[in-house]
C-alpha positions as CSV (number, residue, x, y, z in Angstrom):
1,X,-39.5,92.6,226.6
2,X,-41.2,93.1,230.3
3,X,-42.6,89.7,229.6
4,X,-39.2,87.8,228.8
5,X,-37.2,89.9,232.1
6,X,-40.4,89.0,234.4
7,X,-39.9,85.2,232.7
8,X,-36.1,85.2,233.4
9,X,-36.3,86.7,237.0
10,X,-38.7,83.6,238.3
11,X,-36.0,81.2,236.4
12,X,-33.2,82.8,238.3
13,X,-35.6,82.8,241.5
14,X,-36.0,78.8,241.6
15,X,-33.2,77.4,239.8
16,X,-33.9,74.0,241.4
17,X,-37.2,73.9,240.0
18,X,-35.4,74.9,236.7
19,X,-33.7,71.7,236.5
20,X,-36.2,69.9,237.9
21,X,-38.4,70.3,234.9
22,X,-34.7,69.6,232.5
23,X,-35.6,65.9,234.2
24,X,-38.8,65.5,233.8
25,X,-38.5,66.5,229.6
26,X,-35.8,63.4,230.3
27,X,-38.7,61.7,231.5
28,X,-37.0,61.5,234.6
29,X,-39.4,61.8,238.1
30,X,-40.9,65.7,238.9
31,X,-40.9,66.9,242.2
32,X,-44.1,68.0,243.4
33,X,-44.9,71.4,244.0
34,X,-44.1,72.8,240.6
35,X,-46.1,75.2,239.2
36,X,-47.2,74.1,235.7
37,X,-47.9,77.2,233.8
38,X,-44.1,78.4,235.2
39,X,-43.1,75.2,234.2
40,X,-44.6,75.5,230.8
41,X,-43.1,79.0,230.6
42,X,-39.8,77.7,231.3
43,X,-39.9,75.0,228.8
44,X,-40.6,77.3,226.3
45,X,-37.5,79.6,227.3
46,X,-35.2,76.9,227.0
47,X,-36.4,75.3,223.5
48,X,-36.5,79.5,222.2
49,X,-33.0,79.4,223.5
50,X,-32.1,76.2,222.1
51,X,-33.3,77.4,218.9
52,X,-31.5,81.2,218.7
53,X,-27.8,81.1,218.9
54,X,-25.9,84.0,218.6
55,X,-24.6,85.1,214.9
56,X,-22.3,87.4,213.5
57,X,-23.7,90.3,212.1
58,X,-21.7,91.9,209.7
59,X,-22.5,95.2,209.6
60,X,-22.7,96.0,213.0
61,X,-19.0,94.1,212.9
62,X,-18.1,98.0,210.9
63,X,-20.0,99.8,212.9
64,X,-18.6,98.9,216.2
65,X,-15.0,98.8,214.9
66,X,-15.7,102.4,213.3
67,X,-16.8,103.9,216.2
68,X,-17.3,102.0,219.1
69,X,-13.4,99.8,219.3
70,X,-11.8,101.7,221.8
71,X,-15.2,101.9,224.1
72,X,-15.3,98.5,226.6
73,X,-17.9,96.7,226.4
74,X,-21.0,96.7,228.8
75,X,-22.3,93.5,229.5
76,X,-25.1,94.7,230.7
77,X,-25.8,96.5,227.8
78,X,-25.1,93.5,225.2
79,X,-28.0,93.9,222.7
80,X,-26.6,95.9,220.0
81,X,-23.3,93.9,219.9
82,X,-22.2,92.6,216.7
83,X,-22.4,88.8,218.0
84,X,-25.6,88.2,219.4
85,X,-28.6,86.4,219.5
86,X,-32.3,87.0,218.5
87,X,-32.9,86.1,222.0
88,X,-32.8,89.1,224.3
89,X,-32.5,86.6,227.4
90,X,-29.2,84.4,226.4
91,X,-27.3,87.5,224.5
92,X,-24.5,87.6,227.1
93,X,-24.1,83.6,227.6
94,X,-21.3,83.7,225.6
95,X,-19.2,85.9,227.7
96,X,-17.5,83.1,229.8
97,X,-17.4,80.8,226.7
98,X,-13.9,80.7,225.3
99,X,-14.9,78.8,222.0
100,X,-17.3,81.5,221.0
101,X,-16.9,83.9,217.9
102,X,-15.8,87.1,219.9
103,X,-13.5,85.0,222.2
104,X,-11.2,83.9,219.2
105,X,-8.3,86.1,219.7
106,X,-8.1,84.8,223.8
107,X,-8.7,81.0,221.9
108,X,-5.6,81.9,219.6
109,X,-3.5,83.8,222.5
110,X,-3.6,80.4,224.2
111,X,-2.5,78.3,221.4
112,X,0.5,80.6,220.5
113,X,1.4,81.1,223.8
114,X,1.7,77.2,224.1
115,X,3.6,77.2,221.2
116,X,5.5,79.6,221.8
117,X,6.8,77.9,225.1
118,X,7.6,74.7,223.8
119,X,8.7,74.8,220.1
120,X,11.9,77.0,220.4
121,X,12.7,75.1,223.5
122,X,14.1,71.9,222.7
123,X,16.3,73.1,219.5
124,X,17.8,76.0,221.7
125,X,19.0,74.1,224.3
126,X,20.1,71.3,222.0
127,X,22.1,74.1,219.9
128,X,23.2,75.4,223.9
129,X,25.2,72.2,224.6
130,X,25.6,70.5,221.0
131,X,26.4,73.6,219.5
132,X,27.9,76.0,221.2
133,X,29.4,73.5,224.6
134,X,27.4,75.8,227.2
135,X,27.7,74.5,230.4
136,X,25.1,73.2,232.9
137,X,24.9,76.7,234.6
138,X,24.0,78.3,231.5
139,X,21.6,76.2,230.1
140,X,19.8,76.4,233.4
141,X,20.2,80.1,233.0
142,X,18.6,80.0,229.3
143,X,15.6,78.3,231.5
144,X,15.7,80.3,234.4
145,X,15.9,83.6,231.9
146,X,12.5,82.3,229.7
147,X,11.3,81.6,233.1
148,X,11.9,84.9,234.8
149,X,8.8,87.3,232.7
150,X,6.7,85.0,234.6
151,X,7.8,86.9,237.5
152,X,6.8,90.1,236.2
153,X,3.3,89.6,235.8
154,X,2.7,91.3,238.5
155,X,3.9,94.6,237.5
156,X,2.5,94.4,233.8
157,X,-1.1,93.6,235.8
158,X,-0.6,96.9,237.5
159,X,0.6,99.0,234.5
160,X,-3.1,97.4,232.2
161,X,-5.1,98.0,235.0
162,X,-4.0,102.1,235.8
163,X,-2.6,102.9,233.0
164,X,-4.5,102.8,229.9
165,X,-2.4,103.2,226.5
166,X,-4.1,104.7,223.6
167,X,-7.2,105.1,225.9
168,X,-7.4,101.4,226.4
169,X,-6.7,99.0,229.4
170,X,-6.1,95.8,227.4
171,X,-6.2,95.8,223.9
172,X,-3.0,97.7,223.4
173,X,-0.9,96.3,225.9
174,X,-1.7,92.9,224.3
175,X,-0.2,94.2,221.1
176,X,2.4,95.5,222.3
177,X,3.4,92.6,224.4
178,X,2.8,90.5,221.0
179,X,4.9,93.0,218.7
180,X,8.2,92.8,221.3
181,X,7.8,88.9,220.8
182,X,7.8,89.1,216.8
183,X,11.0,91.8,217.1
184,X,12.9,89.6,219.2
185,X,12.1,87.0,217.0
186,X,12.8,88.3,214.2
187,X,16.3,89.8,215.7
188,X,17.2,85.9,216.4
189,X,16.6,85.0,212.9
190,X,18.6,87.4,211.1
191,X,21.7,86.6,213.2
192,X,21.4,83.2,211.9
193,X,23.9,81.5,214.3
194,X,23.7,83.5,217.5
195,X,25.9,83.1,220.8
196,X,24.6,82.2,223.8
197,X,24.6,85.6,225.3
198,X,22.0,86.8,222.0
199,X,20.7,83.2,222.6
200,X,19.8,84.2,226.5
201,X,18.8,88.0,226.2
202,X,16.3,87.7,223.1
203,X,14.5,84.4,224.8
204,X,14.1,86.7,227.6
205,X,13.1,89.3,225.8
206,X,10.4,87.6,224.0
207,X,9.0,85.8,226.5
208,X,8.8,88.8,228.5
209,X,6.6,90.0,225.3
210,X,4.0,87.1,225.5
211,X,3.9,87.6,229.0
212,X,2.7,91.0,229.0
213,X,0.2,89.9,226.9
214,X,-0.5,87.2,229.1
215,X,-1.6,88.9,231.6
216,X,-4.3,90.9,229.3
217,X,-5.7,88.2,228.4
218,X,-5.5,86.3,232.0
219,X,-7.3,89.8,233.1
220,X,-9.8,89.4,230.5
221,X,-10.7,86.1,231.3
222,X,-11.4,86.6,234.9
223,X,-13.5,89.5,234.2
224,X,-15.4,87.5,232.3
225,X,-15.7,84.4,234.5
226,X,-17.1,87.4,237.1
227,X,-19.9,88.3,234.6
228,X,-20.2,84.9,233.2
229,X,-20.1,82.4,235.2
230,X,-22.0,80.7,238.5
231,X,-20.5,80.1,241.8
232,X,-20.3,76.5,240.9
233,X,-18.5,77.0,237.8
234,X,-16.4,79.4,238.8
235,X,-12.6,78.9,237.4
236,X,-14.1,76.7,234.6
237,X,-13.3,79.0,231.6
238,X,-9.8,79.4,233.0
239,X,-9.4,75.9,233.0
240,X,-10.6,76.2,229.4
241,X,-8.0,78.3,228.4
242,X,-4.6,76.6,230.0
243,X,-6.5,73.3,228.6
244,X,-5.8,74.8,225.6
245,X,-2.4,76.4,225.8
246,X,-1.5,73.1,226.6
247,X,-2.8,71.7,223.5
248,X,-0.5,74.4,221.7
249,X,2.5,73.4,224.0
250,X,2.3,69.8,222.8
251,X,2.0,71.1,219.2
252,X,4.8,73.2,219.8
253,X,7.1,70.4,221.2
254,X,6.0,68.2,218.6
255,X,7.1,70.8,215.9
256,X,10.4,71.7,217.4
257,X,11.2,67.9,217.8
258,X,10.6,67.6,213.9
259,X,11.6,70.7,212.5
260,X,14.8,71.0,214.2
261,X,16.5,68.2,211.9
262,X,18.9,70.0,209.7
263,X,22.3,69.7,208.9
264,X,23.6,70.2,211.9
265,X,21.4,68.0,213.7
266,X,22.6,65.2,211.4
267,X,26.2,65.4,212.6
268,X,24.9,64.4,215.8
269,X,22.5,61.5,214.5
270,X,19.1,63.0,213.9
271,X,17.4,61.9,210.9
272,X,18.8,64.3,208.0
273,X,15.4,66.4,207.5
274,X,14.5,70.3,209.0
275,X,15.1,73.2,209.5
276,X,18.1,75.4,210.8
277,X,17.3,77.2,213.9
278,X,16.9,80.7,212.3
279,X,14.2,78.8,210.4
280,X,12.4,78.0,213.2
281,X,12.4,82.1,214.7
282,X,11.3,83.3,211.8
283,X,7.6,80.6,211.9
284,X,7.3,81.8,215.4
285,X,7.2,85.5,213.9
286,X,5.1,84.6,210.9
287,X,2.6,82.5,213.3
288,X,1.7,85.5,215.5
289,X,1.8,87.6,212.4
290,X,-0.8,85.3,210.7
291,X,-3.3,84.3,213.4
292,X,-2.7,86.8,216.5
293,X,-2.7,90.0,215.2
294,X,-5.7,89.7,212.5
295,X,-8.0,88.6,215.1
296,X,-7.3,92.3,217.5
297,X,-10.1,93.4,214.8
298,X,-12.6,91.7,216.4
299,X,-11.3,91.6,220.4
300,X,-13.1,93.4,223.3
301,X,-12.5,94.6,226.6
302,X,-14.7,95.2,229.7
303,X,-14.9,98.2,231.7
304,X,-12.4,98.3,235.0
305,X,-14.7,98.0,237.7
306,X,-14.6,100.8,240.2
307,X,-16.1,99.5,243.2
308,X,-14.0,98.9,245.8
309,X,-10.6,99.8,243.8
310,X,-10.0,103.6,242.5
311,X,-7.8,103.6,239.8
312,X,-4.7,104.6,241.6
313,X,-1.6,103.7,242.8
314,X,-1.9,104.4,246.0
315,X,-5.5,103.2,247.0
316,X,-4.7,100.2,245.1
317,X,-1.6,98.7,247.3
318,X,-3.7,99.8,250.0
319,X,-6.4,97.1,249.0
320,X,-3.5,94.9,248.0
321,X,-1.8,95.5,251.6
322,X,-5.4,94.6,253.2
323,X,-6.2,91.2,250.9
324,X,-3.2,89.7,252.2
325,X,-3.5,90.8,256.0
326,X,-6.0,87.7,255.9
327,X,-4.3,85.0,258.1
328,X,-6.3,83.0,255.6
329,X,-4.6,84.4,252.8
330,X,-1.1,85.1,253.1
331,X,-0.5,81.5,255.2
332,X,-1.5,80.0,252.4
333,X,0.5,81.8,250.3
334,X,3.6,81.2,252.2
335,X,2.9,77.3,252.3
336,X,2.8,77.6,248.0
337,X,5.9,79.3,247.8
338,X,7.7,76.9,249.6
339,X,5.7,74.1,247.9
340,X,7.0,75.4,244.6
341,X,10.7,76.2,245.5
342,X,11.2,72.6,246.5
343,X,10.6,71.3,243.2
344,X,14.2,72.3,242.1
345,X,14.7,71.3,238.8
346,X,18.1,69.2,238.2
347,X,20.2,71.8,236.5
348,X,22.6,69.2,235.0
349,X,19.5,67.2,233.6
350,X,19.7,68.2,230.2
351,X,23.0,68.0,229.4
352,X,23.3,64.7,230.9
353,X,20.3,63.2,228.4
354,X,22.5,64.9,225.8
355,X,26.1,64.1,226.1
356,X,25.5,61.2,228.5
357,X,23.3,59.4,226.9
358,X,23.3,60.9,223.4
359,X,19.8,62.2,223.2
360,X,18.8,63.7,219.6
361,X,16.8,66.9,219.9
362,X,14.1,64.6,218.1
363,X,15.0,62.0,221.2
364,X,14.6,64.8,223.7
365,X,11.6,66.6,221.4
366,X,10.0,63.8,221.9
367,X,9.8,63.4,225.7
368,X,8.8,67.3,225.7
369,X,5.7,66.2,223.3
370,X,4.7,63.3,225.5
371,X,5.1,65.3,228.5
372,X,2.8,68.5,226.4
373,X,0.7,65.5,225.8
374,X,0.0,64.6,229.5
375,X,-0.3,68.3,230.4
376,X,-3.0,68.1,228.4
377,X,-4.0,65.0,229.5
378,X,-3.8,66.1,233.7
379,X,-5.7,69.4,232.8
380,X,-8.3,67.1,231.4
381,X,-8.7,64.7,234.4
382,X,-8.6,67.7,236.4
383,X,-11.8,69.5,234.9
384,X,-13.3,65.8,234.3
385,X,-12.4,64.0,237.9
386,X,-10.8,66.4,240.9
387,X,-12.6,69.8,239.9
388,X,-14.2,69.8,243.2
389,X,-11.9,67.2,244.7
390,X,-10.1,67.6,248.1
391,X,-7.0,69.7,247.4
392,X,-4.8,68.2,250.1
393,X,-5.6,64.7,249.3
394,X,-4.7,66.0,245.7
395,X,-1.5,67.5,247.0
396,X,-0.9,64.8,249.0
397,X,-0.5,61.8,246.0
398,X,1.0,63.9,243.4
399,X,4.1,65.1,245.7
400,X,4.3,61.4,246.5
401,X,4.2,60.4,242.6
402,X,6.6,63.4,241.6
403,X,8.7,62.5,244.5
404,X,9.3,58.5,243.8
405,X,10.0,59.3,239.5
406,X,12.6,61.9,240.6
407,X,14.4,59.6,242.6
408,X,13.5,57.2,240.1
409,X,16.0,59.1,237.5
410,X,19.0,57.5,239.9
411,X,18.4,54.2,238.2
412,X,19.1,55.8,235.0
413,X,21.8,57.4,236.3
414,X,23.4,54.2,237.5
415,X,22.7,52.5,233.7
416,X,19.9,50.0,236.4
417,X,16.9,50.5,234.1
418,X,16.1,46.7,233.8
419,X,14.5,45.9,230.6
420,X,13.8,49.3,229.9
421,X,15.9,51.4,227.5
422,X,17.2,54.8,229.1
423,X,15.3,56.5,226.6
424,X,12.1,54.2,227.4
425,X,12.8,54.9,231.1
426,X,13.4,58.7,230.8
427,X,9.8,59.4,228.6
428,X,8.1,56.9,231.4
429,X,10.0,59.6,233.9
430,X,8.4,62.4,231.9
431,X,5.6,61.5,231.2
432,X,4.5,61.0,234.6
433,X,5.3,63.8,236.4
434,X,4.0,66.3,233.5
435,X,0.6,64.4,233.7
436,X,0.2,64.6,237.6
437,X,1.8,68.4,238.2
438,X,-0.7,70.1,236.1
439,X,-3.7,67.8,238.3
440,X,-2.3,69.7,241.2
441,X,-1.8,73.1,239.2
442,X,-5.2,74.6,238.7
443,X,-6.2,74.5,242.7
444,X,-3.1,77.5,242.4
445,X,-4.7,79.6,239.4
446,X,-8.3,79.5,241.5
447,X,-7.6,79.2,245.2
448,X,-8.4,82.5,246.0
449,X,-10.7,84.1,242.6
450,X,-13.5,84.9,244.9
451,X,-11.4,87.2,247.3
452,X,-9.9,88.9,244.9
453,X,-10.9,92.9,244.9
454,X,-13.0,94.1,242.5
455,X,-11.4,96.6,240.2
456,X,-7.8,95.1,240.4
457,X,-8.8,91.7,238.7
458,X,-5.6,91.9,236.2
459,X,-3.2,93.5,239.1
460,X,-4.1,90.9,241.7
461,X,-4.6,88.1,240.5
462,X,-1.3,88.8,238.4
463,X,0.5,88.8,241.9
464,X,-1.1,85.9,243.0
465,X,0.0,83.6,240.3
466,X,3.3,85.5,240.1
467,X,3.8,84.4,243.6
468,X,4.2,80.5,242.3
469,X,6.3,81.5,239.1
470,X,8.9,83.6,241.8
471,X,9.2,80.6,244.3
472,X,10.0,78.2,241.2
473,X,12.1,81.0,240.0
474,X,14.1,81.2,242.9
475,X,14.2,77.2,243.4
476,X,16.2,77.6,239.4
477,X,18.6,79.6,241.1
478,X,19.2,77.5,243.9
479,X,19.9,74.7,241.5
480,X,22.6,76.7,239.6
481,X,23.6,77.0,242.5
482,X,24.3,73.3,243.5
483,X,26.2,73.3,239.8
484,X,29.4,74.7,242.0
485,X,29.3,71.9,244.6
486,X,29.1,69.3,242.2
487,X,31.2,68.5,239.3
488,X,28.5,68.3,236.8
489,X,31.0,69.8,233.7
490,X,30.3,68.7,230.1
491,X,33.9,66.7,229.9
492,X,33.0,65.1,233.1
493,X,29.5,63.9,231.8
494,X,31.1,63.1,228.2
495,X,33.8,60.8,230.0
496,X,31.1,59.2,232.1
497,X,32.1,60.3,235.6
498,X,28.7,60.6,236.6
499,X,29.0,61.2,240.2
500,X,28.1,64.4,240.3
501,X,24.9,63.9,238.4
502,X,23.7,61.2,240.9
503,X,24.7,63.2,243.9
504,X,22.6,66.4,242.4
505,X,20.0,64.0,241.3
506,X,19.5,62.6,245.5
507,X,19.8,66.2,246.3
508,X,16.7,67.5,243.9
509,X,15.0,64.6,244.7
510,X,15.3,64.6,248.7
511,X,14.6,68.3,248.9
512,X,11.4,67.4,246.6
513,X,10.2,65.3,249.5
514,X,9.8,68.3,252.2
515,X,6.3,69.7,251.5
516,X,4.7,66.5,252.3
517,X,4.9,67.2,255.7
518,X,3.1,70.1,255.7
519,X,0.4,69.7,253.7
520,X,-2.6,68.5,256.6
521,X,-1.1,71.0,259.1
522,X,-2.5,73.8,261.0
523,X,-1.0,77.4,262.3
524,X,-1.6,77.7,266.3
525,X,-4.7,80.2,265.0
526,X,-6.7,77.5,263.2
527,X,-5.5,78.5,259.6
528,X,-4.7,74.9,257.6
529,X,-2.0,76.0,255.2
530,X,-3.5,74.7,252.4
531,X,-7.6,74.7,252.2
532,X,-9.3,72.2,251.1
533,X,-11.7,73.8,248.6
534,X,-12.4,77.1,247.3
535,X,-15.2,77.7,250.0
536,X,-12.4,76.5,252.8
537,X,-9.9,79.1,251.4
538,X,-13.0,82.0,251.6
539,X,-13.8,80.7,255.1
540,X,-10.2,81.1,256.2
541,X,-11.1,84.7,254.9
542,X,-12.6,86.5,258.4
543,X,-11.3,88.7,260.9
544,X,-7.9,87.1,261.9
545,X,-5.4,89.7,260.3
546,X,-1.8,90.4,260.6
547,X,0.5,93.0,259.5
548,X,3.6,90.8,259.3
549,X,1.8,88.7,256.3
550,X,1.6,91.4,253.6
551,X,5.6,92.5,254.8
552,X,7.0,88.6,254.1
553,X,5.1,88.4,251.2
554,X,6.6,91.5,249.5
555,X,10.3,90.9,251.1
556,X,10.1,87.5,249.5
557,X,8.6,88.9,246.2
558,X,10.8,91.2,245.0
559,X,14.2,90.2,246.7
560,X,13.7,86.9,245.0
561,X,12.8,88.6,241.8
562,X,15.5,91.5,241.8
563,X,18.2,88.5,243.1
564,X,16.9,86.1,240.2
565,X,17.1,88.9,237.7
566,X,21.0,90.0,238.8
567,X,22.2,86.3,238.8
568,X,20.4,85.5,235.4
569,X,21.8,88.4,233.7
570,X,25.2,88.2,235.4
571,X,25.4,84.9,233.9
572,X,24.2,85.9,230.1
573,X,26.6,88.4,229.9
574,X,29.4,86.6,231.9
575,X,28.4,82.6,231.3
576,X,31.9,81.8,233.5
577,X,30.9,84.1,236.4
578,X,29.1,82.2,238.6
579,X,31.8,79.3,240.3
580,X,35.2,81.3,240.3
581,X,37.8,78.7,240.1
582,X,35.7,75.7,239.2
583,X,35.9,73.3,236.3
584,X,33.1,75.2,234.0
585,X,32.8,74.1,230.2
586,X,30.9,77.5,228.9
């Protein structure tokens, strides 16, 4: 054992040589200077470590569930784990993998959660304005509702990391979030034909139940891209992961496009084949139920590091208050926040595909699986093209693309598509934009992972991503909003007066246009609003502080969440509350 730790310390001590001999087994050209017999020694590391992959031993499996479950796991203390290798060395290589054996549960968490976003989706907001007439406003409070528990990460990061239920950190909490997200579920399906007010409180409800587990297993995989994973590969299992959630969103759209085609669907024109929407609640239970749950048996946790964070309230917002007195972090910040409240979605969108142009859910199904599709698709090119690409030139080009297809939907609103059929012009539309946003949405999740504190992995980095999800939050709002100055109502769209559409369509579009201009500039003190790299953002990191930073953050934090959450419920409980006096179908 002294022999294969003495071995493994040289490795680590001259990684360059390391690869240098991967080329020259290529038979690629050595560098000189090598030392052979390290060289040999090396070589036969790698082919022992080639040859000794980690299995699943069963009866340690018992064991550690028996006694050891509610104990984290020490990675430096791997060897007696029930998934492991013969090979002492390589035992905790597996850590920062998400594919492997004792990372299935955070594998399936990502699948479900995809599916979860996108296969209720489309029938509920068909059943919104086929169904039940809601109007603009409250179909964009349906979204702005499912959209809101992204808001609350922040506090459900705090409550895993203090606060350990059942005398665990992360396991529990991810059950519970999971069980809240089967009731509601559940609750949806028995009432069979639910109002929009059920429709809007349960979807919030549930959602805020995935979320909470969320950010367990966002927590977990950021402790173990600490343990696992090298400075140059750092963020790459968290790509991993929303690669695959967006896998499970494109499954997910796919299924609610073609599930959702039951009898009442067929009035409209769908193809006569489905499922009614209770149907559809009670899979999303059974799915969780099935391939969540089981797999808790065999999902760790790490220990909360306590360097540099106690585990308490009040040392940790001090920390918190101290990160984001960097100039280098909270100006950034600030620039993301307006970055993602510009991109105000057009709250009259959808019930313009439906009633204007007579989308089918499987019509409108459809351009959310295309769209899942190129999610996937940008994630991809992301990992595979820009992972160490310029983020401002990246910034730069996708605000321009996003920026010409939404002003490309006036066209379609004015019936000038060409040869193109709306339908053809709309999934071109979508397609698009869904493929270039999620290029420019991983620099977000890993601009600032190596700043973050150790000790408050979950709780930070839960604020920090929150941060995005309460500027687009507050950009939904803004857009109901614009619903009162424009006469967007369902009769209005049904007739084809349309003017209101196209004028909230140029005003989405032109406000879309704003963070262009900001993207290459610089604050007075030298800090670019947004870095260019990871290694830009930690060098912005140094001395230059200010106590005004960590105040705007928080003012803008919670008054957009507490003003978000009053409006949103306001409106579920009182869909006609929001223009008094206006022409409002719900």
């Amino acid at each position: 054992d002294d022999k294969e730790r003495e071995a493994l310390a040289r490795r680590r001590a001259a990684p360059t040589a390391f690869l240098r001999h991967i080329c020259d087994g290529r038979g690629l050209p050595a560098r000189p200077g090598m030392d052979d017999a390290d060289d040999k020694e090396r070589e036969a590391l790698l082919m022992r470590a080639s040859r000794s992959k980690p299995q699943f031993h069963y009866d340690e499996w018992k064991r550690w569930l028996s006694t050891r479950y509610r104990q984290p796991l020490d990675p430096h203390k791997i060897e007696d784990f029930w998934w492991r290798s013969d090979d002492k060395i390589n035992n905790d290589a597996w850590l920062a993998d998400l594919f492997a054996l004792p990372n299935w549960s955070l594998l399936s968490h990502y699948v479900n959660i995809g599916i979860s976003l996108m296969m209720g989706a489309t029938p509920v907001t068909y059943y919104l304005v086929e169904t039940l007439r809601a109007s603009p406003a409250t179909v964009n409070t349906y979204s702005a509702l499912t959209y809101l528990p992204w808001c609350l990460k922040f506090f459900y990061g705090l409550q895993t990391d203090l606060v350990p239920l059942l005398g665990v950190h992360r396991r529990s909490y991810y059950f519970v979030g999971w069980l809240i997200y089967v009731i509601c579920n559940l609750w949806l399906a028995i009432l069979g034909t639910p109002d929009s007010t059920a429709i809007l409180l349960l979807s919030f409800g549930y959602t805020a139940g995935f979320m909470l587990a969320d950010v367990v297993a966002d927590a977990l995989i950021l402790e173990c891209s600490q343990v696992g994973e090298d400075s140059n590969n750092k963020g790459r299992m968290r790509t991993h992961a929303y690669y695959v959630r967006a896998v499970g969103m494109a499954i997910g759209a796919l299924a609610g496009s073609c599930l959702f085609n039951g009898p009442t669907c067929a009035d409209s024109g769908c193809w006569a084949w489905g499922l009614e929407l209770a149907s559809l609640f009670w899979i999303q239970s059974a799915l969780i139920l099935l391939t969540v749950l089981p797999l808790l048996l065999t999902m760790y946790e790490l220990p909360i590091r306590n360097t540099g964070v106690a585990g308490d309230l009040r040392t940790l917002s001090k920390e918190t208050f101290e990160f984001l007195r960097h100039d280098g972090v909270w100006i950034p910040l600030m620039f993301l926040f307006f970055y993602n409240f510009c991109f105000i979605a057009n709250p009259a969108w959808n019930n313009f595909l439906f009633l204007g142009l007579n989308f089918t859910n499987f019509g409108y199904g459809m351009l959310a699986f295309a769209g899942a599709l190129l999610s996937v698709a940008g994630l991809w090119a992301y990992e595979r093209f820009f992972f160490r690409s310029s983020w401002r030139q990246l910034y730069l080009w996708v605000t321009f693309v996003v920026v010409v297809f939404s002003f490309l939907q006036v066209l379609l609103v004015l019936k000038k598509t060409g040869i193109f059929s709306p339908y053809t012009f709309a999934m071109g539309d979508t397609v698009v934009v869904a493929f270039v946003q999620n290029v420019a949405f991983m620099p977000m999740c890993i601009m600032f992972f190596p700043m973050i504190p150790a000790g408050a992995e979950g709780t930070v980095y839960a604020l920090l991503s929150t941060w995005q999800n309460v500027a687009t939050e507050a950009g939904y709002q803004l857009g109901t909003y614009l619903t009162c100055v424009t006469d967007v109502s369902d009769s209005a769209i049904e007739e084809g007066k349309w003017a209101g559409v196209l004028k909230l369509t140029i005003i989405c579009s032109a406000v879309q246009i704003l963070p262009i201009f900001f993207i290459y500039m610089r604050t007075p003190g030298g800090i670019c609003l947004l870095p260019d790299s990871v290694d830009a953002t930690k060098a912005q990191c140094d001395a230059r502080k200010s106590s005004l930073g960590p105040w705007l953050f928080y003012f803008l934090f919670f008054g957009a969440i507490a003003f978000s959450l009053g409006q949103s419920l306001w409106l579920a409980v009182n869909p006609d509350g929001l223009c008094p006096g206006g022409d409002d179908d719900g």
